[in-house]
C-alpha positions as protocol buffer text, in pm:
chain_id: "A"
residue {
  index: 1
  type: UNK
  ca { x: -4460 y: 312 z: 2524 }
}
residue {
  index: 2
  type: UNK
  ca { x: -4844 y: 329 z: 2581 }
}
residue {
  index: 3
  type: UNK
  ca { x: -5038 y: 253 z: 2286 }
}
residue {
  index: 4
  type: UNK
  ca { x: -5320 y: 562 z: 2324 }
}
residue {
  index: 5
  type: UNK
  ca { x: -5018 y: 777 z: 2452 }
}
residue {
  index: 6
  type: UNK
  ca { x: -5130 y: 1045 z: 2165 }
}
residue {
  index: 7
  type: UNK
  ca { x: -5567 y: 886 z: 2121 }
}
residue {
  index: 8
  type: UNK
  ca { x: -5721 y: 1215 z: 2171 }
}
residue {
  index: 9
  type: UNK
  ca { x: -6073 y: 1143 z: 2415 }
}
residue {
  index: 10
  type: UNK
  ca { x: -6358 y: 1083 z: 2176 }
}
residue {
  index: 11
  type: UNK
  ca { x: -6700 y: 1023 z: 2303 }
}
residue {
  index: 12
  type: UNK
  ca { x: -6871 y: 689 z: 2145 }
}
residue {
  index: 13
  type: UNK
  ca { x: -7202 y: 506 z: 2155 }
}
residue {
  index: 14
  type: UNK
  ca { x: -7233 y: 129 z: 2300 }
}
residue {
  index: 15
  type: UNK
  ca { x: -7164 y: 20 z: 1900 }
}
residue {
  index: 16
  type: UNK
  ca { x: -6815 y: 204 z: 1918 }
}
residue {
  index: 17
  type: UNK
  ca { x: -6895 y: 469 z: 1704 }
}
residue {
  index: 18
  type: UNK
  ca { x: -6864 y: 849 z: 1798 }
}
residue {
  index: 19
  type: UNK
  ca { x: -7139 y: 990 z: 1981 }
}
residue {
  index: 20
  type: UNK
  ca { x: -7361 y: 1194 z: 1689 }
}
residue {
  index: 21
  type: UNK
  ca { x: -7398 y: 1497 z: 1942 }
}
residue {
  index: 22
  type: UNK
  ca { x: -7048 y: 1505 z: 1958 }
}
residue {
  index: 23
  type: UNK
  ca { x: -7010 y: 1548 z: 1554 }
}
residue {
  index: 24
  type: UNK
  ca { x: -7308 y: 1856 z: 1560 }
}
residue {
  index: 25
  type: UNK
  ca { x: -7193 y: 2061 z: 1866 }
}
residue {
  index: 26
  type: UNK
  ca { x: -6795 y: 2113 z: 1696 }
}
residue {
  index: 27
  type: UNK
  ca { x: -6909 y: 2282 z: 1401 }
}
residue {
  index: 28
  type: UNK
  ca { x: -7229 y: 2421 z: 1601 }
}
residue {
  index: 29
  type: UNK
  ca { x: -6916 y: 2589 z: 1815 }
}
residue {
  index: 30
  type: UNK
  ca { x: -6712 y: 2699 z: 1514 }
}
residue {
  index: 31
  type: UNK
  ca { x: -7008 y: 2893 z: 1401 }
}
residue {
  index: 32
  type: UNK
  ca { x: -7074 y: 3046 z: 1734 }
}
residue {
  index: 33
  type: UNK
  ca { x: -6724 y: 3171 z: 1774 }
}
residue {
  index: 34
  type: UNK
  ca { x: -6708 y: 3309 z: 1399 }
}
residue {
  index: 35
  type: UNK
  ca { x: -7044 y: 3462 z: 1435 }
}
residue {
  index: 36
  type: UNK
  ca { x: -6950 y: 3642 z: 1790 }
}
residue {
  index: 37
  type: UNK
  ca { x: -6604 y: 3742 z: 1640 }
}
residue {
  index: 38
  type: UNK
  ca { x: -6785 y: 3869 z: 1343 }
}
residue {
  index: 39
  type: UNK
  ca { x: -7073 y: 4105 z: 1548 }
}
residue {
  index: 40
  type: UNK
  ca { x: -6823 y: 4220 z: 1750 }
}
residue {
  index: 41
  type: UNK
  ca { x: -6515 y: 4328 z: 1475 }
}
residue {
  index: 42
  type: UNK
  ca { x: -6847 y: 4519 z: 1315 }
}
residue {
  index: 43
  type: UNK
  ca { x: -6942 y: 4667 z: 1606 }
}
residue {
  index: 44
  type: UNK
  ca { x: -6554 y: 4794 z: 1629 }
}
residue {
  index: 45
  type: UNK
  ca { x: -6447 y: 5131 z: 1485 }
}
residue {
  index: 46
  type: UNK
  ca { x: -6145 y: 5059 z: 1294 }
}
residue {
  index: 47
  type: UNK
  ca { x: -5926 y: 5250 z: 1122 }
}
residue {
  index: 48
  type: UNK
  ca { x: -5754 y: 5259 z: 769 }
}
residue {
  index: 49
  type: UNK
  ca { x: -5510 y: 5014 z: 868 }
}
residue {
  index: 50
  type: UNK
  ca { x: -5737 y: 4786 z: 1035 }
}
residue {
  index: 51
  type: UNK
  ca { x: -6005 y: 4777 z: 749 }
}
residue {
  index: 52
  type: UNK
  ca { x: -5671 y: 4734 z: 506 }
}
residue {
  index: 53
  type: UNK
  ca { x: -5635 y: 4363 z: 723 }
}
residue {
  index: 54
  type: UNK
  ca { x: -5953 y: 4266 z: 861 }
}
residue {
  index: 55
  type: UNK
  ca { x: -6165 y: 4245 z: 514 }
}
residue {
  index: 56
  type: UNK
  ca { x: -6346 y: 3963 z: 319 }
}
residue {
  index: 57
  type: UNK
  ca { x: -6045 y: 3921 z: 37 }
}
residue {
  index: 58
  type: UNK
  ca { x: -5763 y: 3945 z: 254 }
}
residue {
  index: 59
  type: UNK
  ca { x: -5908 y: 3689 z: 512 }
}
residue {
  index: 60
  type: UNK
  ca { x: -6032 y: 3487 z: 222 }
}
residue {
  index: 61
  type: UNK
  ca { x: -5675 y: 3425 z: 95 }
}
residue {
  index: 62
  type: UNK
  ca { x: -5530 y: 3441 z: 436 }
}
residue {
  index: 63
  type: UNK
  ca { x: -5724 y: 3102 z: 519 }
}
residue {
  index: 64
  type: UNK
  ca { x: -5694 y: 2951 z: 185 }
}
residue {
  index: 65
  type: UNK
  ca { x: -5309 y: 2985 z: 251 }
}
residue {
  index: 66
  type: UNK
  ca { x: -5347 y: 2867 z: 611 }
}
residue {
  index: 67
  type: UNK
  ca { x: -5533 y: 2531 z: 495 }
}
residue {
  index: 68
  type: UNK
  ca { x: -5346 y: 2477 z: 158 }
}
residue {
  index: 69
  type: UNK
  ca { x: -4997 y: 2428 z: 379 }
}
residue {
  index: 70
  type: UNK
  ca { x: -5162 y: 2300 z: 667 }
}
residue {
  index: 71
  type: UNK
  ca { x: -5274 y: 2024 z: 423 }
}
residue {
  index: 72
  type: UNK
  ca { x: -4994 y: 1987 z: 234 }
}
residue {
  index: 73
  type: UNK
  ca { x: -4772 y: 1924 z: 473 }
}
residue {
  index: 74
  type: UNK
  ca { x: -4982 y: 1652 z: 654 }
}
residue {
  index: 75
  type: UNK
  ca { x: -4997 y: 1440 z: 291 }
}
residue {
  index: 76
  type: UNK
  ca { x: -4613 y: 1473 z: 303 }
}
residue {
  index: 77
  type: UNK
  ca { x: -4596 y: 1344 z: 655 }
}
residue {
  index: 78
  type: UNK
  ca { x: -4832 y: 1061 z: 612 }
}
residue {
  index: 79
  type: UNK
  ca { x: -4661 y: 990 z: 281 }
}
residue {
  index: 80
  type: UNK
  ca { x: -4307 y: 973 z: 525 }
}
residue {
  index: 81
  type: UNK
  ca { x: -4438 y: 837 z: 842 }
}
residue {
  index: 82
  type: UNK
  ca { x: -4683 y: 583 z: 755 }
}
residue {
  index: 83
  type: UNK
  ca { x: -4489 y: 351 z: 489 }
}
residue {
  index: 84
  type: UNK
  ca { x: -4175 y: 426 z: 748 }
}
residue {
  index: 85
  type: UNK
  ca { x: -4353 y: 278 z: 1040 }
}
residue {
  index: 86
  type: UNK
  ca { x: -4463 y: -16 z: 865 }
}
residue {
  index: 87
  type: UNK
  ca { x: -4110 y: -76 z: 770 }
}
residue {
  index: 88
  type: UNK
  ca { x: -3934 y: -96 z: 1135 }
}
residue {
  index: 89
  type: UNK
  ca { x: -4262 y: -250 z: 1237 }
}
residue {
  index: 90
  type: UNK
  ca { x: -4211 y: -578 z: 1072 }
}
residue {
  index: 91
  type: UNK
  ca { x: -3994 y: -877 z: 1294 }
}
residue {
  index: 92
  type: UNK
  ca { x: -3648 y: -784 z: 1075 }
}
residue {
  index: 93
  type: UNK
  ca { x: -3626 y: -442 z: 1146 }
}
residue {
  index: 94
  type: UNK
  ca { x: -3803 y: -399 z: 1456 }
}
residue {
  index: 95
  type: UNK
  ca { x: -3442 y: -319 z: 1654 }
}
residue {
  index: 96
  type: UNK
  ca { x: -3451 y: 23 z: 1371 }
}
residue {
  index: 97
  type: UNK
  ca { x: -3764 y: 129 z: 1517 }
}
residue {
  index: 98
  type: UNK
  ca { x: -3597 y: 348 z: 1844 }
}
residue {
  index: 99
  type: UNK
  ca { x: -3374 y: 478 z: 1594 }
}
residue {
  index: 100
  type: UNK
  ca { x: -3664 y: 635 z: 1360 }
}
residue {
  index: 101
  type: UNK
  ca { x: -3848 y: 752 z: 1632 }
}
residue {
  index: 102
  type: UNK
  ca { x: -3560 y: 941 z: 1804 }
}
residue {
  index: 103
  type: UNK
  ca { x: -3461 y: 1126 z: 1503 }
}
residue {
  index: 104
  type: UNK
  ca { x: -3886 y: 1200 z: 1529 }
}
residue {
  index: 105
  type: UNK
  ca { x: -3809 y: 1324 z: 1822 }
}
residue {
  index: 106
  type: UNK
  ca { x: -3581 y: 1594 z: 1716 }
}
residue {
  index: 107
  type: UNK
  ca { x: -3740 y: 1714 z: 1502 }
}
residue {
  index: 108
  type: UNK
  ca { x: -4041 y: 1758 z: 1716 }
}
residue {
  index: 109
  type: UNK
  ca { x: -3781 y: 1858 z: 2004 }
}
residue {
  index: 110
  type: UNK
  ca { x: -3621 y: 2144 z: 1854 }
}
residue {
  index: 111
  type: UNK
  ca { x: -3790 y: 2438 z: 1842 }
}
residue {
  index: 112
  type: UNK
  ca { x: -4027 y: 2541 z: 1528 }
}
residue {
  index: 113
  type: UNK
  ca { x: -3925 y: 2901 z: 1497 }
}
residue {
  index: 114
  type: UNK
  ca { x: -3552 y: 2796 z: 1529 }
}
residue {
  index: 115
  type: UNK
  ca { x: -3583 y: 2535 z: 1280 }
}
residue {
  index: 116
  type: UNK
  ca { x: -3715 y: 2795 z: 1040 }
}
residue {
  index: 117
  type: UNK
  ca { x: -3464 y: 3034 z: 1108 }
}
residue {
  index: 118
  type: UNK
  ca { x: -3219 y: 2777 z: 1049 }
}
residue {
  index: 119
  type: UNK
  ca { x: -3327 y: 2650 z: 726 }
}
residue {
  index: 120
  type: UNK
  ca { x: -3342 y: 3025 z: 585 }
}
residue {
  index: 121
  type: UNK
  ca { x: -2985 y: 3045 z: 641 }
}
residue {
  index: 122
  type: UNK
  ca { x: -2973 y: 2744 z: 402 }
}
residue {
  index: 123
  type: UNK
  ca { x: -3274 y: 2774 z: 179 }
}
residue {
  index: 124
  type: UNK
  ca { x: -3384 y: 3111 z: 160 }
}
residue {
  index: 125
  type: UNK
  ca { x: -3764 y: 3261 z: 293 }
}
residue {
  index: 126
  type: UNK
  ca { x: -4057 y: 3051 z: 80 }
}
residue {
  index: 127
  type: UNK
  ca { x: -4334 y: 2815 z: 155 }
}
residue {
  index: 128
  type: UNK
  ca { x: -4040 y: 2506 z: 98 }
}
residue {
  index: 129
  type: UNK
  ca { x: -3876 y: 2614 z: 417 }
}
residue {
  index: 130
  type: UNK
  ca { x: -4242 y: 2650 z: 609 }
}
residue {
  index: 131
  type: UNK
  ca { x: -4304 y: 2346 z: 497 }
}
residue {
  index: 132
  type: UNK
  ca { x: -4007 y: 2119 z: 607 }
}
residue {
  index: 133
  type: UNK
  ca { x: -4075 y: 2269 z: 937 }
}
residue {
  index: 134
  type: UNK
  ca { x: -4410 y: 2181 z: 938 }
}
residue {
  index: 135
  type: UNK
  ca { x: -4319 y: 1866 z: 820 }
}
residue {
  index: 136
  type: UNK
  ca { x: -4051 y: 1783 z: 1041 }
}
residue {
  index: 137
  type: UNK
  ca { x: -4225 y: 1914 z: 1423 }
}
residue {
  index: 138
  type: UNK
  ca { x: -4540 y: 1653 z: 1284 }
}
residue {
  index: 139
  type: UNK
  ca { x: -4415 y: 1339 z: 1168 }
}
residue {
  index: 140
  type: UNK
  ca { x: -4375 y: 1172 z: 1547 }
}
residue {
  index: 141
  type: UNK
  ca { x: -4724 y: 1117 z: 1632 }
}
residue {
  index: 142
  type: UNK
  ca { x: -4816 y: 958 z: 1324 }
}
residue {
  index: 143
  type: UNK
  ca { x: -4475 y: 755 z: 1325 }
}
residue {
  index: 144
  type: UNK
  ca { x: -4484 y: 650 z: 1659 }
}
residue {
  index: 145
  type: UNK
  ca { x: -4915 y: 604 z: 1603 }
}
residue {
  index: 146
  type: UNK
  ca { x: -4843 y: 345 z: 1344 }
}
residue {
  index: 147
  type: UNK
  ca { x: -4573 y: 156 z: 1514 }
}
residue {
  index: 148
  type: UNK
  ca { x: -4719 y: 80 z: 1815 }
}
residue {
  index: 149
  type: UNK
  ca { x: -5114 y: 16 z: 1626 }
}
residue {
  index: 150
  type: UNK
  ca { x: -4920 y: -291 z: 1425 }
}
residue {
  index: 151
  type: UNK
  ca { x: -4695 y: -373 z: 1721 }
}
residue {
  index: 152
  type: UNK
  ca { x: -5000 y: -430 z: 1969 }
}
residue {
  index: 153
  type: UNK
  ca { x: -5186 y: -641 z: 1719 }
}
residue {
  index: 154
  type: UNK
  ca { x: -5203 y: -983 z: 1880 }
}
residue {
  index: 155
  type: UNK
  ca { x: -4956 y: -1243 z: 1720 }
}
residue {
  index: 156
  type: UNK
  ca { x: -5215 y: -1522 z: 1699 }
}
residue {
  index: 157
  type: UNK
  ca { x: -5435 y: -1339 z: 1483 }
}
residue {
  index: 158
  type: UNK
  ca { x: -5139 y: -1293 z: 1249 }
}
residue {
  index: 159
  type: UNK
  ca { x: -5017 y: -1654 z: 1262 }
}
residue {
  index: 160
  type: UNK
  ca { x: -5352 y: -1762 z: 1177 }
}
residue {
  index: 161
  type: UNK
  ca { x: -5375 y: -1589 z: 863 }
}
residue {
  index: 162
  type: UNK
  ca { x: -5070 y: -1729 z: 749 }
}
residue {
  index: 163
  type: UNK
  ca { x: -5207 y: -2067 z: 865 }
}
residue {
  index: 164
  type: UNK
  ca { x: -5466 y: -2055 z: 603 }
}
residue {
  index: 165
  type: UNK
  ca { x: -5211 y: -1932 z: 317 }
}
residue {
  index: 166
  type: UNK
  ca { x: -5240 y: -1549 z: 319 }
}
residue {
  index: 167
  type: UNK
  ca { x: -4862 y: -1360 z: 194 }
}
residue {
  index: 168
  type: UNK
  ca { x: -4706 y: -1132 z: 423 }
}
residue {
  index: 169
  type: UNK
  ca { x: -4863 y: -851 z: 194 }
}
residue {
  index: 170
  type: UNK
  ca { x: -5209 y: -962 z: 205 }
}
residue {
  index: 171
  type: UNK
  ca { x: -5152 y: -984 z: 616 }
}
residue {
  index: 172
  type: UNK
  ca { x: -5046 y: -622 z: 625 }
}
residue {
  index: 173
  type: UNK
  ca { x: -5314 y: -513 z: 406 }
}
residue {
  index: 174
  type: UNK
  ca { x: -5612 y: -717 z: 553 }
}
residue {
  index: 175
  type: UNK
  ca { x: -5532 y: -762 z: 881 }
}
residue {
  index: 176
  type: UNK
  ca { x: -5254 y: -567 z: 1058 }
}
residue {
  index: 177
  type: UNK
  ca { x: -5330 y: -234 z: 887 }
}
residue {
  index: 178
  type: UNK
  ca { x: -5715 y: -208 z: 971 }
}
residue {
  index: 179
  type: UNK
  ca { x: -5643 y: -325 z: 1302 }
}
residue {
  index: 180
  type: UNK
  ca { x: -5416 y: -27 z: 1347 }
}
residue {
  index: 181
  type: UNK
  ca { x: -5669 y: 233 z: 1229 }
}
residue {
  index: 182
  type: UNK
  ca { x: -5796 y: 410 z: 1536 }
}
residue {
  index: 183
  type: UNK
  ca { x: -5453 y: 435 z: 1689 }
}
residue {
  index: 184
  type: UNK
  ca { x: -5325 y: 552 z: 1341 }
}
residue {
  index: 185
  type: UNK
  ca { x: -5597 y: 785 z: 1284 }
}
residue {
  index: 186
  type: UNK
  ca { x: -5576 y: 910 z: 1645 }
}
residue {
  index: 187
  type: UNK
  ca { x: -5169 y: 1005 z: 1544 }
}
residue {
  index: 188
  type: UNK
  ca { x: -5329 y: 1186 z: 1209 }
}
residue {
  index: 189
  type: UNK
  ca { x: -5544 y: 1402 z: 1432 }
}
residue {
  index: 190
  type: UNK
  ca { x: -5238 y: 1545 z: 1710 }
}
residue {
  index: 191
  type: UNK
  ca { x: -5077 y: 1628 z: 1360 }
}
residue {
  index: 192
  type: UNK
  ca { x: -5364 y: 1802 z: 1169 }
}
residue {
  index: 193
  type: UNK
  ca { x: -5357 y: 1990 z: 1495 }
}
residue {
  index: 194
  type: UNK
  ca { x: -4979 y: 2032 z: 1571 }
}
residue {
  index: 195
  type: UNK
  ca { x: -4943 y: 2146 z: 1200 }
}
residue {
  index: 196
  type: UNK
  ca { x: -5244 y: 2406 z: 1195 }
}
residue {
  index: 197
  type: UNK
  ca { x: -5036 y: 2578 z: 1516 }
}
residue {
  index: 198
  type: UNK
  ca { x: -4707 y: 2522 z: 1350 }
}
residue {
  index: 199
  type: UNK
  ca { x: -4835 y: 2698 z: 1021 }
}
residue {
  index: 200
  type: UNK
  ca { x: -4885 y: 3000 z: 1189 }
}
residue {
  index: 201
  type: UNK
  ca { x: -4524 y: 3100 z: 1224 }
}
residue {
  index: 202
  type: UNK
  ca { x: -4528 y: 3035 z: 825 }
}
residue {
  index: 203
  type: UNK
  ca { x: -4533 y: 3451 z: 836 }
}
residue {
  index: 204
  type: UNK
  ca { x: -4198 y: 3457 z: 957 }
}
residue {
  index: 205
  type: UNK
  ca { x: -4062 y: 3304 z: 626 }
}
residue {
  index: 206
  type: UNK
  ca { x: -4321 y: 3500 z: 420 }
}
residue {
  index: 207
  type: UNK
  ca { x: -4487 y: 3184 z: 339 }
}
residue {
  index: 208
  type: UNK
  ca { x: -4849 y: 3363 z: 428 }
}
residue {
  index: 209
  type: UNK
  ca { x: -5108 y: 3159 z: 609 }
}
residue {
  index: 210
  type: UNK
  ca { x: -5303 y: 3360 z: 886 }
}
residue {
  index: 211
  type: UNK
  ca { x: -4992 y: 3432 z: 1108 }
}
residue {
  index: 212
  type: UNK
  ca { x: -4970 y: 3765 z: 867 }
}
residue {
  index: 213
  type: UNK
  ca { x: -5264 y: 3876 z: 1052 }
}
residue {
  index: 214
  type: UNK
  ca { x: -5170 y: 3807 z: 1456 }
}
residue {
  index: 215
  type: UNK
  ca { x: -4841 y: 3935 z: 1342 }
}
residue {
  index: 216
  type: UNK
  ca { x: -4967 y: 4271 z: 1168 }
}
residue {
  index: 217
  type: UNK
  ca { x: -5203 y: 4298 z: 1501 }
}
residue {
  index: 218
  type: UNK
  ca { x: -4889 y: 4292 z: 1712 }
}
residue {
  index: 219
  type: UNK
  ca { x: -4684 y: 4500 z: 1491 }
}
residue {
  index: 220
  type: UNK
  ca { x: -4963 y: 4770 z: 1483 }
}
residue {
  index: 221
  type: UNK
  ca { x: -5098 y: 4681 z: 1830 }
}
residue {
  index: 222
  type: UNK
  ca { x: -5423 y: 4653 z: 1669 }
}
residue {
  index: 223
  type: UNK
  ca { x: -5635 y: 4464 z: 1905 }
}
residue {
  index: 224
  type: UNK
  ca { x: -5952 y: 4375 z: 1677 }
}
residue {
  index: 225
  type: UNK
  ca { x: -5687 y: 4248 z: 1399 }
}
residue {
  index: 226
  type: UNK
  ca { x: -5492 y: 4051 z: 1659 }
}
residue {
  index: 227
  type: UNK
  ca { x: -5846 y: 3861 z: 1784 }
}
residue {
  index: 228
  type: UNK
  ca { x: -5969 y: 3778 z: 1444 }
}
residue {
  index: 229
  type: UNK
  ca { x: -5619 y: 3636 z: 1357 }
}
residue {
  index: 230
  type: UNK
  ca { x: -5649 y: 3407 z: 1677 }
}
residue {
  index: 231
  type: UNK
  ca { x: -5978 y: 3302 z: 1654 }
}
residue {
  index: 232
  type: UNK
  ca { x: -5940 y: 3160 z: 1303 }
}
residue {
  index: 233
  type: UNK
  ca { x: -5658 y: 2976 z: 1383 }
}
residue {
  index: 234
  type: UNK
  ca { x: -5858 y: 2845 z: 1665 }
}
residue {
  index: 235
  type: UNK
  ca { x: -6160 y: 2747 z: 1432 }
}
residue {
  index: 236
  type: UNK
  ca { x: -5929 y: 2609 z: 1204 }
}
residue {
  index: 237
  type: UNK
  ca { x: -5771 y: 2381 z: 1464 }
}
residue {
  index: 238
  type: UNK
  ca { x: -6087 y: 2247 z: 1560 }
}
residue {
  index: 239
  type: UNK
  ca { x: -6208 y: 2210 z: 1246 }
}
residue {
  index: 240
  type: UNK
  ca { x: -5979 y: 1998 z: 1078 }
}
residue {
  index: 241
  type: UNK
  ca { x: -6003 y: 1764 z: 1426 }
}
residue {
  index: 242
  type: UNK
  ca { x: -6370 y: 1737 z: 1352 }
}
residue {
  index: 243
  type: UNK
  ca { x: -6267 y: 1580 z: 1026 }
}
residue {
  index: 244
  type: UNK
  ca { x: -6032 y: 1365 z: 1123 }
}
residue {
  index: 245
  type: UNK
  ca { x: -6287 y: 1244 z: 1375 }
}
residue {
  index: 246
  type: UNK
  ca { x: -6517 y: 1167 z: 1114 }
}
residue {
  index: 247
  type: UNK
  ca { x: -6291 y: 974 z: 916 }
}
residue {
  index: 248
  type: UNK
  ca { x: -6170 y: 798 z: 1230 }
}
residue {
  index: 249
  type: UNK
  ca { x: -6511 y: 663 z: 1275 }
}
residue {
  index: 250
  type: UNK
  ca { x: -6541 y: 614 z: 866 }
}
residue {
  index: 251
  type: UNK
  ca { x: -6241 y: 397 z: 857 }
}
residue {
  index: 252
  type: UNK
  ca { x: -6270 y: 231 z: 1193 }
}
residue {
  index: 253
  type: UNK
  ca { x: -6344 y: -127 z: 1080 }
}
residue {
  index: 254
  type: UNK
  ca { x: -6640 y: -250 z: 1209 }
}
residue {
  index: 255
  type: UNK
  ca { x: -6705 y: -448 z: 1524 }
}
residue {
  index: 256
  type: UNK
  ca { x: -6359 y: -313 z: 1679 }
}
């Protein structure tokens, strides 16, 4: 198991931090693309159905929906895999940690779209059943992220906070879980970005999100509809990794 299996490549200065230019040019890109996709939509003659899709309030809630589940879902995860991992990371219960992250593996295994379908058969259509998918094809990186940021953490630095008197607690809090940050974080990113994708197919349980609009431009093999659908889920994608960049390099502790 490689520690950076899942660190994206970020770009940093000689003081470890990410590279400034790096932080302008992603939204500097985002607003490129959204300007382009909006001059060109308007320079499009669309029809009744097209204008119907590919207007301010319908895209409005379309993204709102997007975000809100894409969001949503990653606080569940990070409430799931993050106290998990710390718990078949310590010595006890380190033989339970291939266990947790096979069943991860499932669930990131099996197929999104047949998940959902499965869990309708169960649940019924809604944003609960969107959102144990979502859940459940994201909560590996960050699991397997903060397993293997505490299990690298040399042992001596551990030992010698216990020399001096710290609890097990105060370890964990001030030592192991700080050190673990940027491989953490880097696990948070592949699942703000694994869960943007993965909302998409939200449509197919009527959950919204902006897979109503690539699937209404496939439906009505409306090409312009179909683009803008794309695009935003593109922007959105690289978005929220911009973010999580930012609060990599926030939370990195210094000096590391």
């Amino acid at each position: 198991m490689t520690a950076y299996a899942d660190m994206p490549k970020v770009h940093r200065d000689r003081k470890g931090r990410v590279n400034p230019n790096r932080l302008v040019l992603t939204p500097v890109l985002i607003a490129a693309a959204l300007t382009v996709l909006y001059l060109w939509v308007h320079s499009q003659t669309l029809d009744s159905i097209e204008q119907r899709t590919l207007n301010r309030a319908y895209l409005q809630t379309a993204v709102l929906q997007h975000l809100k589940l894409t969001f949503e879902a990653t606080a569940l995860i990070l409430a799931i895999a993050i106290p998990l991992g710390i718990a078949v990371s310590r010595p006890r219960a380190r033989h339970i940690a291939p266990v947790a992250l096979g069943v991860a593996n499932v669930g990131q295994a099996f197929p999104a779209i047949g998940l959902l379908v499965l869990l309708t058969t169960k649940l019924d259509v809604g944003v609960k059943v969107a959102m144990i998918s979502i859940v459940a094809y994201g909560v590996l990186p960050v699991l397997r992220n903060t397993i293997v940021g505490l299990q690298q953490i040399d042992p001596a630095l551990t030992e010698a906070a216990r020399g001096i008197g710290m609890r097990p607690r105060q370890v964990l809090w001030k030592i192991e879980l700080p050190l673990a940050v940027p491989v953490l974080l880097a696990g948070v990113r592949t699942t703000l970005v694994l869960a943007v994708g993965v909302t998409t197919l939200a449509t197919f349980v009527n959950a919204g999100g902006l897979g109503d609009i690539i699937v209404n431009g496939l439906k009505l093999n409306r090409l312009p509809v179909q683009i803008t659908g794309a695009v935003l889920v593109m922007c959105i994608a690289y978005f929220v990794d911009w973010l999580a960049r930012i609060a990599e390099d926030a939370l990195k502790p210094r000096g590391l």
